[in-house]
Structures are given as C-alpha cells and as structure tokens.
N, CA, C and O atoms as a Maestro MAE file, in Angstrom:
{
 s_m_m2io_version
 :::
 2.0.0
}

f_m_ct {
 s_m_title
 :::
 protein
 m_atom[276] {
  # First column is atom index #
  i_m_mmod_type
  r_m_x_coord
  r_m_y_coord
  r_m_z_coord
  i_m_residue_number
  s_m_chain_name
  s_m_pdb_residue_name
  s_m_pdb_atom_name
  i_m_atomic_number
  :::
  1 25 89.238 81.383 35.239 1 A "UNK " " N  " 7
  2 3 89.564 81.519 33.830 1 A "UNK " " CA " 6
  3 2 90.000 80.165 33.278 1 A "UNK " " C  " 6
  4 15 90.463 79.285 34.004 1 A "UNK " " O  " 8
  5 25 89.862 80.059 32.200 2 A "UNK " " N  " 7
  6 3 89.841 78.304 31.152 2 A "UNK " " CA " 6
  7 2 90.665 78.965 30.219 2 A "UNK " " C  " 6
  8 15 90.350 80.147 30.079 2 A "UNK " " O  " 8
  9 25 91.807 78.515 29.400 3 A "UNK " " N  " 7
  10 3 92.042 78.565 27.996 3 A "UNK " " CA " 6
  11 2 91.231 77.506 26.956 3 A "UNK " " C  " 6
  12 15 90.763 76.379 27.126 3 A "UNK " " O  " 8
  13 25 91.287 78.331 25.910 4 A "UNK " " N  " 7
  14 3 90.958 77.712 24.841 4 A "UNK " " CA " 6
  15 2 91.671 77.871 23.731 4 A "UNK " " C  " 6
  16 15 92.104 78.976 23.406 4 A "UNK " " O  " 8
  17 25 91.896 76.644 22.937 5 A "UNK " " N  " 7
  18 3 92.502 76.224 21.999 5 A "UNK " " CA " 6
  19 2 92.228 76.969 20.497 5 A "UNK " " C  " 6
  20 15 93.052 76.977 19.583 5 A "UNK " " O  " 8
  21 25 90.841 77.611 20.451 6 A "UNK " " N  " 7
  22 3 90.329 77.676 19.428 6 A "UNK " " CA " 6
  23 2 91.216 78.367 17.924 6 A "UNK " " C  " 6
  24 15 91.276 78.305 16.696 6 A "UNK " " O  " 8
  25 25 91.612 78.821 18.762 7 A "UNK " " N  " 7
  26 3 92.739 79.863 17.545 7 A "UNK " " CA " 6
  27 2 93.857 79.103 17.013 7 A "UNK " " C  " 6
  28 15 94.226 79.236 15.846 7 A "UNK " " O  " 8
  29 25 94.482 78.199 17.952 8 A "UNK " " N  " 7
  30 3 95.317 77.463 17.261 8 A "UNK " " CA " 6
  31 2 95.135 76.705 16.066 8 A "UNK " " C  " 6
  32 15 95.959 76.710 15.151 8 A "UNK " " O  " 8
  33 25 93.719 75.837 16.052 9 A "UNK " " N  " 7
  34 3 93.227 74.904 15.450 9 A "UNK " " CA " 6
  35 2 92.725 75.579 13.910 9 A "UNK " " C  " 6
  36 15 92.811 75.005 12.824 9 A "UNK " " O  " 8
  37 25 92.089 77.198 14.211 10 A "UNK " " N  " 7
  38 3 91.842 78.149 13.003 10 A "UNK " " CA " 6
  39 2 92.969 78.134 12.262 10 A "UNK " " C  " 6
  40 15 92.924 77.750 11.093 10 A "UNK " " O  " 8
  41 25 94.188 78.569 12.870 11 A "UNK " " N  " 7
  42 3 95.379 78.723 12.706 11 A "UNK " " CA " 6
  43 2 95.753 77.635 11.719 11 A "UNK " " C  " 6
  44 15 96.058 78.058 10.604 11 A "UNK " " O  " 8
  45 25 95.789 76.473 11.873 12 A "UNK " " N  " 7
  46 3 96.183 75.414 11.612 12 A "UNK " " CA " 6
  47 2 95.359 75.334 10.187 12 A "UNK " " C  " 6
  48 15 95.942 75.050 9.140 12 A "UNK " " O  " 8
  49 25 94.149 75.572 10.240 13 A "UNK " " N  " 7
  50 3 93.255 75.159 9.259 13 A "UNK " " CA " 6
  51 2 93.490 76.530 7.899 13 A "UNK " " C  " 6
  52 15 93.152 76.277 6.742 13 A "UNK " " O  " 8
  53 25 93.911 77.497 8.163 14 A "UNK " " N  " 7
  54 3 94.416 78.313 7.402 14 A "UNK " " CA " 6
  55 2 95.661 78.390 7.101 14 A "UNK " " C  " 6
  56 15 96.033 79.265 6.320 14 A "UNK " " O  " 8
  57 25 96.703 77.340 7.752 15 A "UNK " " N  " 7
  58 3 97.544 77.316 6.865 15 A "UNK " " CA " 6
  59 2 97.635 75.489 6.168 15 A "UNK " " C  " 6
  60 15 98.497 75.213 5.334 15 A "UNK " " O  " 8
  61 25 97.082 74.904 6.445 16 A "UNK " " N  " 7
  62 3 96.991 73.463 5.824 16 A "UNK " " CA " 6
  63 2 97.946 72.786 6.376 16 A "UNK " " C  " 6
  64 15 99.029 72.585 5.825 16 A "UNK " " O  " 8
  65 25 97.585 72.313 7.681 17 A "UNK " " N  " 7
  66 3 98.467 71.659 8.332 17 A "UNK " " CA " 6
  67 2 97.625 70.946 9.016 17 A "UNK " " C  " 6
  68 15 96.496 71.378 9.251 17 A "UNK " " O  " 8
  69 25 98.035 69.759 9.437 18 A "UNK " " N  " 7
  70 3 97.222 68.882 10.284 18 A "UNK " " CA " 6
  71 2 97.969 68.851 11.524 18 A "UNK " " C  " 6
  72 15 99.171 69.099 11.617 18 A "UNK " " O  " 8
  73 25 97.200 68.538 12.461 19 A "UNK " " N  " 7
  74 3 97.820 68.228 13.970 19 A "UNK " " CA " 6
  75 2 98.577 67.375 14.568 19 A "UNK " " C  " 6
  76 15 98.948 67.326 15.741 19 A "UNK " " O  " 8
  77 25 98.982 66.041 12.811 20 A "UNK " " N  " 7
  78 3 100.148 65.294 13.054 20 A "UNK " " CA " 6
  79 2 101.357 65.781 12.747 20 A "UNK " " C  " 6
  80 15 102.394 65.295 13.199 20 A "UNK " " O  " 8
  81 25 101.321 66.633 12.069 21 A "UNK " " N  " 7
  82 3 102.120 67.913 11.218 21 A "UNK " " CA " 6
  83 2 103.238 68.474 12.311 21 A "UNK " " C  " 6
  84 15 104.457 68.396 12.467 21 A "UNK " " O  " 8
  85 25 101.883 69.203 13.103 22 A "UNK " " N  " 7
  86 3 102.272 70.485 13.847 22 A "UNK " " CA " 6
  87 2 102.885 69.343 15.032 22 A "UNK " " C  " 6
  88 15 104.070 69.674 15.078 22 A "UNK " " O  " 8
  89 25 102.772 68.557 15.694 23 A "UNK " " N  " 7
  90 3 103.317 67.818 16.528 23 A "UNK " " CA " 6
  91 2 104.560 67.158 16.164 23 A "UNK " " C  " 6
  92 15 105.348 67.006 17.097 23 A "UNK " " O  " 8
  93 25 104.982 66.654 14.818 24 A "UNK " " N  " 7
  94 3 106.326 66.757 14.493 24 A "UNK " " CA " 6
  95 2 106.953 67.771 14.572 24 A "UNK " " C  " 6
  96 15 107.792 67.894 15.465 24 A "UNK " " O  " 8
  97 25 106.709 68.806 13.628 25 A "UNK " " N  " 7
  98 3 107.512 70.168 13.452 25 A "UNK " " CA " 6
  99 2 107.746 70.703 14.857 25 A "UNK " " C  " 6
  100 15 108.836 71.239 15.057 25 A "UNK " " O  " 8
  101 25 106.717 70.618 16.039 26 A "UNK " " N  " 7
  102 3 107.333 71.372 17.593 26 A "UNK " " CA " 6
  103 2 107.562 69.911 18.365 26 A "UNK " " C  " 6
  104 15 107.521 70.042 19.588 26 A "UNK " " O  " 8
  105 25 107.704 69.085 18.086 27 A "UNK " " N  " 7
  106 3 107.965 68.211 18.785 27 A "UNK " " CA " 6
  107 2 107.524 67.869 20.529 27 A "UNK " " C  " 6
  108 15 108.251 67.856 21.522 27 A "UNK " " O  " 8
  109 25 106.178 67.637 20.406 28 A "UNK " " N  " 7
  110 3 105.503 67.294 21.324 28 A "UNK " " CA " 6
  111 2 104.726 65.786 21.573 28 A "UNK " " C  " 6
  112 15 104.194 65.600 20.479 28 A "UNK " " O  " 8
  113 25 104.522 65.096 22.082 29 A "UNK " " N  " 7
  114 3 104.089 64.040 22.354 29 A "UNK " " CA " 6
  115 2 102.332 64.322 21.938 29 A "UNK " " C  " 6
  116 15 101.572 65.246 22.228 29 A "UNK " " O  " 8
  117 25 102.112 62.851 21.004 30 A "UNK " " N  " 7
  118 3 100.639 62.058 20.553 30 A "UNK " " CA " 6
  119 2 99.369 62.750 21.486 30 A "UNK " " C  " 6
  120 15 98.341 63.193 20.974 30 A "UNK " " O  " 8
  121 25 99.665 62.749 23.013 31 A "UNK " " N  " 7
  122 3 98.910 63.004 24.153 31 A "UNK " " CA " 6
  123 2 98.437 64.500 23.977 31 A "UNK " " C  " 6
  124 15 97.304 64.739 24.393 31 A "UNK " " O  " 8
  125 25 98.980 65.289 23.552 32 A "UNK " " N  " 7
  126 3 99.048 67.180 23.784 32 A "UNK " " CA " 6
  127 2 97.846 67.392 22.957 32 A "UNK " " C  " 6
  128 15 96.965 67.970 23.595 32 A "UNK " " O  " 8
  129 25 97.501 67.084 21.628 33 A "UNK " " N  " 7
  130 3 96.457 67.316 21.005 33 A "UNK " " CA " 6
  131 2 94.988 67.089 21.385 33 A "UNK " " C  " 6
  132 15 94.107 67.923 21.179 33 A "UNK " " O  " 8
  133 25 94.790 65.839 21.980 34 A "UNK " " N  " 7
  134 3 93.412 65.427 22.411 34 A "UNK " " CA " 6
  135 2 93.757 66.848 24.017 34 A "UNK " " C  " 6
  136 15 93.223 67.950 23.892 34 A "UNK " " O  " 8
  137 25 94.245 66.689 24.737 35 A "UNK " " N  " 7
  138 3 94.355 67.464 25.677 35 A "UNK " " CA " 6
  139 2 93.720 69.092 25.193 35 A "UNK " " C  " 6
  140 15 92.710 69.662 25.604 35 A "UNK " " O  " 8
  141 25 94.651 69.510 24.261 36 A "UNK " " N  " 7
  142 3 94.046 70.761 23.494 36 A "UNK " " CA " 6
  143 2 92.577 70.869 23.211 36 A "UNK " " C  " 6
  144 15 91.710 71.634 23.634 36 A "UNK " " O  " 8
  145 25 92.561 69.779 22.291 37 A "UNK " " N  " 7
  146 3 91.016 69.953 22.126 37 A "UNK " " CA " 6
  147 2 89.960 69.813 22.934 37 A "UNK " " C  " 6
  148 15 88.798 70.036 22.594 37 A "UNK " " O  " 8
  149 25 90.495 69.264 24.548 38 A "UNK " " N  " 7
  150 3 89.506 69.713 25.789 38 A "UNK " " CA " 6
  151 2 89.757 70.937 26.326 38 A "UNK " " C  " 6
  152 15 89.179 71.449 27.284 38 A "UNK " " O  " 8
  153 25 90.697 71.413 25.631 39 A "UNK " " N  " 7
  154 3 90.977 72.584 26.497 39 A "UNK " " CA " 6
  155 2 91.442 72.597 28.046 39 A "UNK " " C  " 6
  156 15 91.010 73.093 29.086 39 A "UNK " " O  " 8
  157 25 92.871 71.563 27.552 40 A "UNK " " N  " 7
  158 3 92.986 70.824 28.502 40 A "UNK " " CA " 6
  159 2 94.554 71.677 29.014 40 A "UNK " " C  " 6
  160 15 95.046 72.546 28.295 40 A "UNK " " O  " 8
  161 25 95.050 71.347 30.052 41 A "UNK " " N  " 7
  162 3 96.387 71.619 30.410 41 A "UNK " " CA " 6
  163 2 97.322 71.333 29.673 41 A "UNK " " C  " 6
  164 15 97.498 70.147 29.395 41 A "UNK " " O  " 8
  165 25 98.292 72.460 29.084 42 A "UNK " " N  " 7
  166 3 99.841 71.715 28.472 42 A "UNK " " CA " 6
  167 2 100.526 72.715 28.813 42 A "UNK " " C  " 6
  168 15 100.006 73.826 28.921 42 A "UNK " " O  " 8
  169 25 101.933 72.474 29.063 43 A "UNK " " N  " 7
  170 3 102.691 73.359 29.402 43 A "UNK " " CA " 6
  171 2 103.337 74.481 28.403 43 A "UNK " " C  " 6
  172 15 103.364 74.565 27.175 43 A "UNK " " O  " 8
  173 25 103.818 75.263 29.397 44 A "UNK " " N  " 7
  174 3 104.391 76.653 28.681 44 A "UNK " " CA " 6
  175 2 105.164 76.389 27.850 44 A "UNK " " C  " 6
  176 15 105.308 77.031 26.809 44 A "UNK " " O  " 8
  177 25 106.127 74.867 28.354 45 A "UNK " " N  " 7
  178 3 107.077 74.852 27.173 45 A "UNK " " CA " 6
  179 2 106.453 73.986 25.669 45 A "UNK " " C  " 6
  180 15 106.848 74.002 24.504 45 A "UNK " " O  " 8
  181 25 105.435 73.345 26.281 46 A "UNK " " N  " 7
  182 3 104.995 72.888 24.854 46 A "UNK " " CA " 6
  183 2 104.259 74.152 24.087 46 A "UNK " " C  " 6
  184 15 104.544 74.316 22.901 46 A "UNK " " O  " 8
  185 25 103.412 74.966 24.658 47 A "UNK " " N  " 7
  186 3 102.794 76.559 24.012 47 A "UNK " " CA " 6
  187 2 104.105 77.072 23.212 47 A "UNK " " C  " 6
  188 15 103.896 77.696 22.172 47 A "UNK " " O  " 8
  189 25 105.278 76.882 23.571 48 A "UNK " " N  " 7
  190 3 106.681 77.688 23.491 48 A "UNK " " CA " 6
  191 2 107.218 77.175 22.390 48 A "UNK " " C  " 6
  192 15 107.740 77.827 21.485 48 A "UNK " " O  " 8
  193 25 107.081 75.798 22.456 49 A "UNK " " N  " 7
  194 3 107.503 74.801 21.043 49 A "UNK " " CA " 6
  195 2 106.351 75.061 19.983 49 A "UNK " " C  " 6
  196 15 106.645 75.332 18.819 49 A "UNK " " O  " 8
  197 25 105.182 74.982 20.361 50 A "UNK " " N  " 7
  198 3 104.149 74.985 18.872 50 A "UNK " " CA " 6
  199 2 104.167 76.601 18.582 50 A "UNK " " C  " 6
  200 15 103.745 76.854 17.454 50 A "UNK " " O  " 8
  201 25 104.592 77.844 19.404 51 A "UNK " " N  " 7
  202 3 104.604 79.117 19.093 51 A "UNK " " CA " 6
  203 2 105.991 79.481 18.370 51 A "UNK " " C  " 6
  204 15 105.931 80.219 17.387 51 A "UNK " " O  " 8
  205 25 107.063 79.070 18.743 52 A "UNK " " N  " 7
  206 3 108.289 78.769 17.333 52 A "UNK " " CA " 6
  207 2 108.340 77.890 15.984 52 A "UNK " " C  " 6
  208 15 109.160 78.095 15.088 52 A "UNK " " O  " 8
  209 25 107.183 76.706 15.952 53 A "UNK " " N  " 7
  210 3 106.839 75.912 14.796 53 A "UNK " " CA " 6
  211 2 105.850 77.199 14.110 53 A "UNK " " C  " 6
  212 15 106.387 78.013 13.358 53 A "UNK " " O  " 8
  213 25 104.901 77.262 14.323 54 A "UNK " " N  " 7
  214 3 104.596 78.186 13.262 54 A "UNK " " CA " 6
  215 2 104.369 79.643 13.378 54 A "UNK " " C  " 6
  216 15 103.350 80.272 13.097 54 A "UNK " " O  " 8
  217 25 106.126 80.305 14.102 55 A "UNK " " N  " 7
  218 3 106.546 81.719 13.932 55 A "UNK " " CA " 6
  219 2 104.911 82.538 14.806 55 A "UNK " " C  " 6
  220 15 104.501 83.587 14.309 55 A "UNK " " O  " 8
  221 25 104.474 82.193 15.519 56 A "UNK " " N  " 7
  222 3 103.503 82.766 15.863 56 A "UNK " " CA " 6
  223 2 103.339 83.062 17.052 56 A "UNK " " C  " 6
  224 15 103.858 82.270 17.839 56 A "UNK " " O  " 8
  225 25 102.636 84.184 17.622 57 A "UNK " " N  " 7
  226 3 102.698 84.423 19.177 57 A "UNK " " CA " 6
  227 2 101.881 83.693 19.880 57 A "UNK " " C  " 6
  228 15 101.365 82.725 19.322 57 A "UNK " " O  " 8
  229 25 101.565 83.984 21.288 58 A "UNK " " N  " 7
  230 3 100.834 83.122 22.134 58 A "UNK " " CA " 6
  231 2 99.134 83.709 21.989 58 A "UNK " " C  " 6
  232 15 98.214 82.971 22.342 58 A "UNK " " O  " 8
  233 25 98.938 84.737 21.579 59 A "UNK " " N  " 7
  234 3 98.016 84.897 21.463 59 A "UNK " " CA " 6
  235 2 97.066 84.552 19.916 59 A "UNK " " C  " 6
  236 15 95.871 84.528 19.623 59 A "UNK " " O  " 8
  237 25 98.321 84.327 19.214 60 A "UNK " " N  " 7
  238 3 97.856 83.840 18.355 60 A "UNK " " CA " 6
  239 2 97.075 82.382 18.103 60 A "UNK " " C  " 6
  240 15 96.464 82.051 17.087 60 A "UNK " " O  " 8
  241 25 97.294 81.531 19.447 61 A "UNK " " N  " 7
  242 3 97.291 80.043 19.602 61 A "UNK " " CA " 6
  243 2 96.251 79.622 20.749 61 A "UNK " " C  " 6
  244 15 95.722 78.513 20.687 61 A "UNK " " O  " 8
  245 25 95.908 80.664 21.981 62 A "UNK " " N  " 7
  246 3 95.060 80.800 22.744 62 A "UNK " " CA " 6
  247 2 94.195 81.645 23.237 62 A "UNK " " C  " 6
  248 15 94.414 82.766 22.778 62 A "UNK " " O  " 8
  249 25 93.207 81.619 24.048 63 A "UNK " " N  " 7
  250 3 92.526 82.847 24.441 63 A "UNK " " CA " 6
  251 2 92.228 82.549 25.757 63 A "UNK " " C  " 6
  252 15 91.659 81.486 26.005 63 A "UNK " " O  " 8
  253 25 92.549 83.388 26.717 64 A "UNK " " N  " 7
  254 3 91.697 83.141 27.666 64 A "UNK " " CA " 6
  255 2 89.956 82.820 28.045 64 A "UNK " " C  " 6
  256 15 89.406 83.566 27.235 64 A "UNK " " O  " 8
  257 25 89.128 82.303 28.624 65 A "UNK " " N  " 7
  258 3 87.487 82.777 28.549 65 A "UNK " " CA " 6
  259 2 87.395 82.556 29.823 65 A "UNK " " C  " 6
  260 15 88.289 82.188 30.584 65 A "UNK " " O  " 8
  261 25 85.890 82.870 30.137 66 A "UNK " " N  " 7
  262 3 85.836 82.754 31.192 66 A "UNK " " CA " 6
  263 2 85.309 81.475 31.595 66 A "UNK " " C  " 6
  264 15 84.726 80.896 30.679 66 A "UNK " " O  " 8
  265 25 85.348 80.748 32.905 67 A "UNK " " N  " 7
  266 3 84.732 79.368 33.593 67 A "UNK " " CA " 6
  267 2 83.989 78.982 33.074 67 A "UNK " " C  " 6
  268 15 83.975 77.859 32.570 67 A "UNK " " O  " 8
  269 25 82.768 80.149 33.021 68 A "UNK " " N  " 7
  270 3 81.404 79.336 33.032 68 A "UNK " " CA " 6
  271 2 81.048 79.117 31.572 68 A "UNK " " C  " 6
  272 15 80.051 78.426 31.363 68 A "UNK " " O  " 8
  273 25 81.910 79.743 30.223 69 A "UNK " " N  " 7
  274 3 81.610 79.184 28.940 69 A "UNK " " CA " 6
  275 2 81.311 78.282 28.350 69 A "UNK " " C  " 6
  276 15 81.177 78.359 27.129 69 A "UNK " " O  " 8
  :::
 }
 m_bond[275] {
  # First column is bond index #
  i_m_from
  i_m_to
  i_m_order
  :::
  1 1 2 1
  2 2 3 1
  3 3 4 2
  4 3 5 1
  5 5 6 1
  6 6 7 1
  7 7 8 2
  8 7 9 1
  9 9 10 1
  10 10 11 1
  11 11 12 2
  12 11 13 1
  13 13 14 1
  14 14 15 1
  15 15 16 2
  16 15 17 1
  17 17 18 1
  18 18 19 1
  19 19 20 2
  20 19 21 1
  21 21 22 1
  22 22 23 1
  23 23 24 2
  24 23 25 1
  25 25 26 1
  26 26 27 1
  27 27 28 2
  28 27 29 1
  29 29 30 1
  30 30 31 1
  31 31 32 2
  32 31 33 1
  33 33 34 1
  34 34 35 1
  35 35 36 2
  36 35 37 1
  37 37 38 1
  38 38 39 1
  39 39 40 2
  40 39 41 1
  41 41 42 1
  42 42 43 1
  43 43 44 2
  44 43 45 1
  45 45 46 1
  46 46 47 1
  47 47 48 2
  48 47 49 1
  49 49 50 1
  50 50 51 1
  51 51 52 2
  52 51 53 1
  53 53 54 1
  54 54 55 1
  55 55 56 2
  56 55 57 1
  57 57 58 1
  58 58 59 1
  59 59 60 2
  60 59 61 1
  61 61 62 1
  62 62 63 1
  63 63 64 2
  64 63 65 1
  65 65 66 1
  66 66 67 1
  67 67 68 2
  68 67 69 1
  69 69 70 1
  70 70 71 1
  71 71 72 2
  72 71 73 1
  73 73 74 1
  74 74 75 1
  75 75 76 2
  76 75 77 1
  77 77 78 1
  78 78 79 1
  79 79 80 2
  80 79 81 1
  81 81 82 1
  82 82 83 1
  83 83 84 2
  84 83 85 1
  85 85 86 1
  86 86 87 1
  87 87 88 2
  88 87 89 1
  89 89 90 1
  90 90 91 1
  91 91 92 2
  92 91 93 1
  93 93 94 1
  94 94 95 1
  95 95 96 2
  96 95 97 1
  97 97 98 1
  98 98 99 1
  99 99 100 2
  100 99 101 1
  101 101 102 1
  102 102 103 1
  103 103 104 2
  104 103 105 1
  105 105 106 1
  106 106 107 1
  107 107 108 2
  108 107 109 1
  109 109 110 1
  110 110 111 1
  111 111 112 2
  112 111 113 1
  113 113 114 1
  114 114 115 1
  115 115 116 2
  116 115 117 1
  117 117 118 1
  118 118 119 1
  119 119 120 2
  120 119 121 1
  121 121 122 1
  122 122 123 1
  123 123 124 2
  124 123 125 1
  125 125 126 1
  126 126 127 1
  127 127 128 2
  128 127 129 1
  129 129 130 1
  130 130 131 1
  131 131 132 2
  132 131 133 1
  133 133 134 1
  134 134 135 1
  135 135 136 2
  136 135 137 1
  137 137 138 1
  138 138 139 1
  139 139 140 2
  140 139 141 1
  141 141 142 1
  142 142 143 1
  143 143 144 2
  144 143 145 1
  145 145 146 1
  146 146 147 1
  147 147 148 2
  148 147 149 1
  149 149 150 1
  150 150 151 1
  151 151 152 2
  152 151 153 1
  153 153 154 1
  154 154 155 1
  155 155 156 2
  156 155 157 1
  157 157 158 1
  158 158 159 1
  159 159 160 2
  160 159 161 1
  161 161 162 1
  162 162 163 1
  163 163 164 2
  164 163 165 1
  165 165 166 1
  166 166 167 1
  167 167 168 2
  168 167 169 1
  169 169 170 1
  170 170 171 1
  171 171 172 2
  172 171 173 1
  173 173 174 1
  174 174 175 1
  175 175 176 2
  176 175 177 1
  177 177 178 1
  178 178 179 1
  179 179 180 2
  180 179 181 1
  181 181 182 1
  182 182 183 1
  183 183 184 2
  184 183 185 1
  185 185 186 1
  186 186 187 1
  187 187 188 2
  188 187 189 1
  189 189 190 1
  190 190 191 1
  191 191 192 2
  192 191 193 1
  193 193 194 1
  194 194 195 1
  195 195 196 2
  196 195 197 1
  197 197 198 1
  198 198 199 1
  199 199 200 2
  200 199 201 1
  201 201 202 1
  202 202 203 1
  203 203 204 2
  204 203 205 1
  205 205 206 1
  206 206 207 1
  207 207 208 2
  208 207 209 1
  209 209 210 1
  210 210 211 1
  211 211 212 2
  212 211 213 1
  213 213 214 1
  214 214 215 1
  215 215 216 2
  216 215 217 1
  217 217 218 1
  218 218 219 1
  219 219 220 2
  220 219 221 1
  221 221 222 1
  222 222 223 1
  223 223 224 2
  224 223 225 1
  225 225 226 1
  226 226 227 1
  227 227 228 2
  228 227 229 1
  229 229 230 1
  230 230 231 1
  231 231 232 2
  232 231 233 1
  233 233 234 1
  234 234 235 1
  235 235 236 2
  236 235 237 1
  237 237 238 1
  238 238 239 1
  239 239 240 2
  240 239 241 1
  241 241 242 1
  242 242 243 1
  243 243 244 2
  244 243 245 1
  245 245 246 1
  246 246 247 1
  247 247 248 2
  248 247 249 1
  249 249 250 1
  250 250 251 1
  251 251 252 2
  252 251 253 1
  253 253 254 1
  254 254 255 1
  255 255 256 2
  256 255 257 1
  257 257 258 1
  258 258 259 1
  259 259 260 2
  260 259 261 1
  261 261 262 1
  262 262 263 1
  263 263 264 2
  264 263 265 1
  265 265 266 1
  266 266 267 1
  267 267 268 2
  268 267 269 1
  269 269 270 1
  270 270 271 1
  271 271 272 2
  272 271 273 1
  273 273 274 1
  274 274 275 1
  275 275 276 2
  :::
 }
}
C-alpha cells in the first residue's frame, strides 16, 4: 500500500490556500511539501499538525492506494 496526497492538495485548492500557507499555519519544514507531492513519507506528527491547521481529519488529507497505481 502507497499513500497519496491527492486530497490534501484538492483540499487546499478549495479553500484558497497555497502550500506556503499551509506550512506556516502547521508548522512544518520547506522539505514536507515536495515529499507530499511524491507521495512521499512524512510523519504522523506532521499529518497531525496539517490535520489541526485546517480542522480536518486524516482522511480528509490522504488515501490509501494500492502499489502498483
């Protein structure tokens, strides 16, 4: 199984926020975003910080898929 980012980024784009935005407001490091957008590893506590910045659950921000997608 892979996560993907995709929902976060929807997320983002429906409420008018950019990804320099959302990285102030949860306070995560420059690095976390390009990572995201490979669908890359970040930790629970950064998922934990951008899921209290914009009041939203975890499923609201990721999805599981499968490998071979």
């Amino acid at each position: 199984m892979a996560v993907s980012y995709k929902r976060l980024f929807h997320l983002l784009i429906e409420r008018d926020m950019t990804t320099t935005q959302l990285q102030h407001k949860a306070g995560f490091s420059s690095n976390i975003v390009p990572r995201m957008k490979r669908n890359g590893y970040i930790s629970l506590d950064t998922i934990e910080s951008i899921c209290r910045a914009l009041n939203c659950g975890v499923d609201d921000i990721l999805e599981f898929i499968d490998a071979d997608e």
